[in-house]
C-alpha positions, -999 to 999 in steps of 0.1 A, spaced: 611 -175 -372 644 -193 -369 649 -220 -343 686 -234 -334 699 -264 -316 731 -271 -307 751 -301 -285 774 -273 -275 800 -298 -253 804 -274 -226 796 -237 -219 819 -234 -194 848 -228 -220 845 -190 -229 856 -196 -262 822 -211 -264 797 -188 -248 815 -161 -274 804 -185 -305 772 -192 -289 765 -153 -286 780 -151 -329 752 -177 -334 727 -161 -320 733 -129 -337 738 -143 -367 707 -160 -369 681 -138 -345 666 -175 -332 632 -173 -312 641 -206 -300 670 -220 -288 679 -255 -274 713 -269 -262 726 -300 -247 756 -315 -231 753 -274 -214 774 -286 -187 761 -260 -170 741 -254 -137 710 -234 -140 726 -200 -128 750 -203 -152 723 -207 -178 705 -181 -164 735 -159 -168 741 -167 -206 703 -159 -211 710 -124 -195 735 -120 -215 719 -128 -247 686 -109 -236 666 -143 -238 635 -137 -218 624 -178 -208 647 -206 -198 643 -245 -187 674 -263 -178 678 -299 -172 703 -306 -146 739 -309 -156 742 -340 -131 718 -365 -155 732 -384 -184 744 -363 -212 754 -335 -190 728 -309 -190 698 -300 -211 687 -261 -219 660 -243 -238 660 -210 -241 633 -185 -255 620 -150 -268 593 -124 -252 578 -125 -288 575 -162 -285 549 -179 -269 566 -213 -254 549 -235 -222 570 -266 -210 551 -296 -214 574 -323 -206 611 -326 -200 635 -359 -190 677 -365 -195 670 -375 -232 642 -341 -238 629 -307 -236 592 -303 -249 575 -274 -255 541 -264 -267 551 -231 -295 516 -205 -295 493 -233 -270 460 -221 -265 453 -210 -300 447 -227 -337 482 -219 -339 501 -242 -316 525 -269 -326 549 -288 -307 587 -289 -306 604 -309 -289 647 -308 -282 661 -342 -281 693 -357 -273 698 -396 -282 715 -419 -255 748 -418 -260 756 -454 -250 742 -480 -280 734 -507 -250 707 -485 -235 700 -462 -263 662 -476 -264 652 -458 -235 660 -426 -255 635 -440 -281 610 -451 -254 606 -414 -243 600 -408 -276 576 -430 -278 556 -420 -248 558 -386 -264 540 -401 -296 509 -410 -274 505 -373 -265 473 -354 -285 485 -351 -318 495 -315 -330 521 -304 -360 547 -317 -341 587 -309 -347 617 -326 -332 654 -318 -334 687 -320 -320 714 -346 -310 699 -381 -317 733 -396 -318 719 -422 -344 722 -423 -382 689 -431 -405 713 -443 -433 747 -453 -437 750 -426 -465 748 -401 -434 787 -417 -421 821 -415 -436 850 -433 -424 857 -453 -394 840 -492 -390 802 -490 -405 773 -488 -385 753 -518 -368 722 -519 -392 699 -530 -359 709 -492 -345 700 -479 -373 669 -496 -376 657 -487 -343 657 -450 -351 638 -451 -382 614 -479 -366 606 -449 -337 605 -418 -363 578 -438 -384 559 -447 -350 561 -409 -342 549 -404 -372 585 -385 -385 597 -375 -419 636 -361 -420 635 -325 -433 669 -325 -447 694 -300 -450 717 -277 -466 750 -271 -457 778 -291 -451 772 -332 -456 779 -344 -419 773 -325 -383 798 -345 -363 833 -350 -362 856 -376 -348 883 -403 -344 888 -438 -339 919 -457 -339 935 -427 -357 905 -425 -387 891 -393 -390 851 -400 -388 822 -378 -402 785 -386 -393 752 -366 -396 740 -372 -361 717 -343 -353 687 -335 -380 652 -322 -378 621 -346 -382 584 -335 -383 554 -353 -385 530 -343 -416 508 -315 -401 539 -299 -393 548 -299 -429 515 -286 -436 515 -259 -412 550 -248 -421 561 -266 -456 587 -243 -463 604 -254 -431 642 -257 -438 671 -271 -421 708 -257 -425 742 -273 -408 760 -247 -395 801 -241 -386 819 -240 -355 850 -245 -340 843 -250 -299 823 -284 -306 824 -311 -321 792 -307 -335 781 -284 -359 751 -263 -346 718 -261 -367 692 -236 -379 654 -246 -385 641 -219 -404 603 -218 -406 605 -195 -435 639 -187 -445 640 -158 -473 600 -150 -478 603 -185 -496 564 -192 -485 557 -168 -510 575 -187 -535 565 -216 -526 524 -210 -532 534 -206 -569 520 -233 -590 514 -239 -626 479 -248 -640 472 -283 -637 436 -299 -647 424 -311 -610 408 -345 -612 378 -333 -585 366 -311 -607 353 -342 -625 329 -348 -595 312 -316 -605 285 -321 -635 294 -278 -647 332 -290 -655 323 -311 -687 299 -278 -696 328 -259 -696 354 -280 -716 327 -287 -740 325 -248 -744 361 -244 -743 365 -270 -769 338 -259 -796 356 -224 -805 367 -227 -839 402 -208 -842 419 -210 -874 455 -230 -884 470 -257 -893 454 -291 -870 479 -286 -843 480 -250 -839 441 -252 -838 442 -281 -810 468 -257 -794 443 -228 -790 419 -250 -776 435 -263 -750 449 -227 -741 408 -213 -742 399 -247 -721 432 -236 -692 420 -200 -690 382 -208 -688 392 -239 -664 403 -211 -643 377 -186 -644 351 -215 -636 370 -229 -607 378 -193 -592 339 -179 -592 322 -208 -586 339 -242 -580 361 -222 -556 386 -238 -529 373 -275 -515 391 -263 -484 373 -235 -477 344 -247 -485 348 -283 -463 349 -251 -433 325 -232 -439 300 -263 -448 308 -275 -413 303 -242 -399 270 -245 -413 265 -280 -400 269 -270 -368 246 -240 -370 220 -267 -383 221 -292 -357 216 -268 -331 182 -253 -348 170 -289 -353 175 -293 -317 147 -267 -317 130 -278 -342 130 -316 -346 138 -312 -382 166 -333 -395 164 -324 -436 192 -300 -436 216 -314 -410 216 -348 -436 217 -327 -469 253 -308 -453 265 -343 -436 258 -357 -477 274 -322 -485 304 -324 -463 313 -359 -476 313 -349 -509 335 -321 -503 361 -347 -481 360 -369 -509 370 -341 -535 397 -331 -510 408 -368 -509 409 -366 -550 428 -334 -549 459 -348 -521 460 -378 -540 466 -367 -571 493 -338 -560 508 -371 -542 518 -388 -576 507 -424 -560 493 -449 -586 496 -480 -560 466 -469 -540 432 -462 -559 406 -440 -555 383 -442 -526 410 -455 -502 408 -429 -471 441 -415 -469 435 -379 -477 465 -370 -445 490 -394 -464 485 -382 -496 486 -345 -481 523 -352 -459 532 -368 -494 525 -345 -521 542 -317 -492 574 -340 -488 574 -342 -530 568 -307 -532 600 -299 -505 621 -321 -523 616 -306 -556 617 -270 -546 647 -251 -556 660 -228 -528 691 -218 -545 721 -228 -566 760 -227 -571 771 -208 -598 797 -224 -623 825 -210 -598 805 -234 -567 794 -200 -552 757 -204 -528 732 -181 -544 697 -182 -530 685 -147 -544 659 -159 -574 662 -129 -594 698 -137 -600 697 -180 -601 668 -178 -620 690 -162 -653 718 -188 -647 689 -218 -660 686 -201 -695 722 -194 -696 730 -228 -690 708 -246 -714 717 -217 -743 753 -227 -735 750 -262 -740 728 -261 -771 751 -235 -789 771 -245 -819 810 -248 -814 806 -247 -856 825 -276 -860 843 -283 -892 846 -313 -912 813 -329 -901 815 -353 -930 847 -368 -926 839 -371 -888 807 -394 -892 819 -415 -918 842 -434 -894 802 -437 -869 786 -468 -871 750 -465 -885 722 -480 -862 694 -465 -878 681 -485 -910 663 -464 -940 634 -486 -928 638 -476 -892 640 -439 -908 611 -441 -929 589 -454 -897 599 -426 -875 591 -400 -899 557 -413 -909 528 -392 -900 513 -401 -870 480 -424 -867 448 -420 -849 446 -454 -836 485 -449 -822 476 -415 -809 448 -432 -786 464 -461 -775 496 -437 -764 466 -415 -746 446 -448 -731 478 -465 -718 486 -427 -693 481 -435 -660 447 -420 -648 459 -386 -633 488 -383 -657 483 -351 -686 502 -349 -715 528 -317 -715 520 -281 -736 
């Protein structure tokens, strides 16, 4: 599903409305929000027609920042919650697991009064929490990174908006595209600033972690429109790939050292490193098998376990029998802590130790490392976009085969004679020493708890 918000400036130019319509086909949105419409609500209505939107909300053109609109699909499910001058809010699938919240913003315009902008998002904070979305036209900037040109930004403005986004609970999603989303002068200096991004709190991100933002071009606006894309290219399915990684819950099951231990008294022949190789390849695979058939996922199990828990409290209702409720209460905790142990460690936190209840930080954590570090495409050598894996994916080995290939230089000798030497014959001989035992444990002991050495 693809989502797209845009200050427009006007729909009452043609020019426009023609754009909006190249966006919209361009990018088949279920959602659509606009501001500064400058529109009245039969002229909305008449640009739905004409795009075959089936649901519209308008805010009237005559409050500050000249009209809001939100615009939807038939095959979407949207109820209006809430709306104001600064906001659109909508409730995306409500009345199912499903539902989420998204709410179209646009930021007070004028710095002297720009908090009340924040204050409505602030009473929208105090709302019952679902994965929760929010994009549009703050007309802020989180960073001064996010400006180019023209006198810099009052770091107290700047301040304000990230004070609100962590109140709401906010992380930025990035973007892709071009750098900046608004254009303009002062005093003759051309001015570029990324005023309009997409935040979400940290069920959103679990609920959609694939979520992706992309600056769009235009030429009718000022600013550039942008795409939320929920999952842009089937990159879910490339995004539940993950390598094998020793999880540290498995420790709080007594079976797990059975199985290394088993793993780990094979006897495979070669030299001392080949052998320890082999070992640790038997102990992966049979890590696997064990945590498939019967460790199986904590997640899972933390649901049905409460299922059953809820099943038992009802027959000791009956009964007066409290022995199972209390073992699946003990049974549920232990599954929440293994959960906690699992977040944590995809998190890559070492300032905040085990025990510590934080399993949703850890969670929106390890999702925000995990967005960051996700490749959704690359340039090739000529700057050329490619997001198509097949193809990028051959351009890594290229690369690195490139840049360890010999040019076969000649005259090596001559060439190094005029290099300083840094590295003694006694430096020399200790780096090509075979390695100790005790150095070999003291490297392992000093690895931060959840750290693994590499294959």
């Amino acid at each position: 599903m693809n989502l797209l918000a845009w200050n427009c400036r006007g729909l009452g130019n043609r020019r426009a409305v023609d754009e909006l319509g190249d966006l919209i086909q361009a990018t088949d949105p279920g959602i659509v929000f606009l501001s500064e419409t400058w529109s009245t609500k039969e002229q909305m209505k008449g640009v739905r027609d004409k795009f075959k939107f089936d649901g519209l909300f308008t805010v009237s053109n005559e409050s500050r920042g000249g009209g809001l609109a939100m615009l939807w699909k038939g095959s979407t499910n949207v109820w209006v919650d809430s709306f104001s001058s600064y906001h659109i809010d909508v409730i995306v699938n409500g009345g199912s697991e499903n539902a989420w919240r998204l709410t179209g913003f646009y930021g007070e315009p004028d710095t002297s009064i720009r908090n009340e902008g924040w204050n409505m998002l602030r009473m929208l904070s105090s709302k019952p929490r679902l994965p929760w979305c929010c994009f549009g036209d703050f007309n802020e900037l989180l960073q001064l990174q996010e400006k180019r040109g023209g006198p810099p930004r009052a770091h107290s403005l700047m301040q304000s908006f990230r004070d609100i986004l962590d109140l709401c609970g906010f992380v930025d999603l990035g973007f892709s595209g071009p750098e900046f989303t608004w254009h303009g002068r002062h005093r003759g200096e051309l001015i570029w600033e990324r005023l309009d991004p997409g935040v979400a709190n940290y069920e959103w991100l679990a609920r959609f972690p694939t979520g992706r933002i992309k600056h769009l071009h235009c030429f009718t606006s000022d600013h550039r429109p942008i795409l939320l894309s929920l999952d842009s290219n089937g990159e879910n399915q490339r995004w539940k790939r993950k390598p094998f990684r020793f999880e540290a819950m498995w420790l709080s099951d007594p079976e797990c050292k059975g199985v290394v231990s088993t793993a780990w008294a094979c006897n495979p022949e070669g030299t001392p490193m080949v052998v320890a190789t082999k070992k640790i390849k038997k102990c992966k695979k049979m890590l696997k098998t064990w945590n498939r058939d019967h460790f199986g996922s904590v997640l899972q199990k933390i649901k049905k376990t409460k299922e059953l828990l809820w099943v038992a409290e009802e027959v000791s209702v009956r009964t007066g029998c409290l022995e199972e409720v209390n073992r699946l209460k003990k049974e549920v905790n232990v599954l929440y802590d293994r959960e906690e142990r699992m977040w944590q460690q995809r998190s890559r936190l070492q300032w905040l130790q085990s025990g510590d209840q934080n399993t949703k930080f850890f969670h929106g954590t390890a999702t925000g490392r995990k967005q960051r570090n996700f490749i959704k495409g690359l340039r090739d050598a000529d700057g050329i976009w490619c997001e198509d894996e097949d193809i990028f994916s051959g351009w890594f080995t290229t690369y690195y085969a490139d840049l360890f290939k010999s040019s076969n230089p000649h005259d090596l000798d001559r060439v190094l004679d005029g290099v300083q030497r840094v590295v003694s014959e006694e430096m020399q001989a200790n780096l090509a020493r075979p390695y100790m035992v005790e150095e070999v444990e003291h490297a392992i002991k000093e690895m931060a708890p959840l750290k693994a050495l590499k294959e």
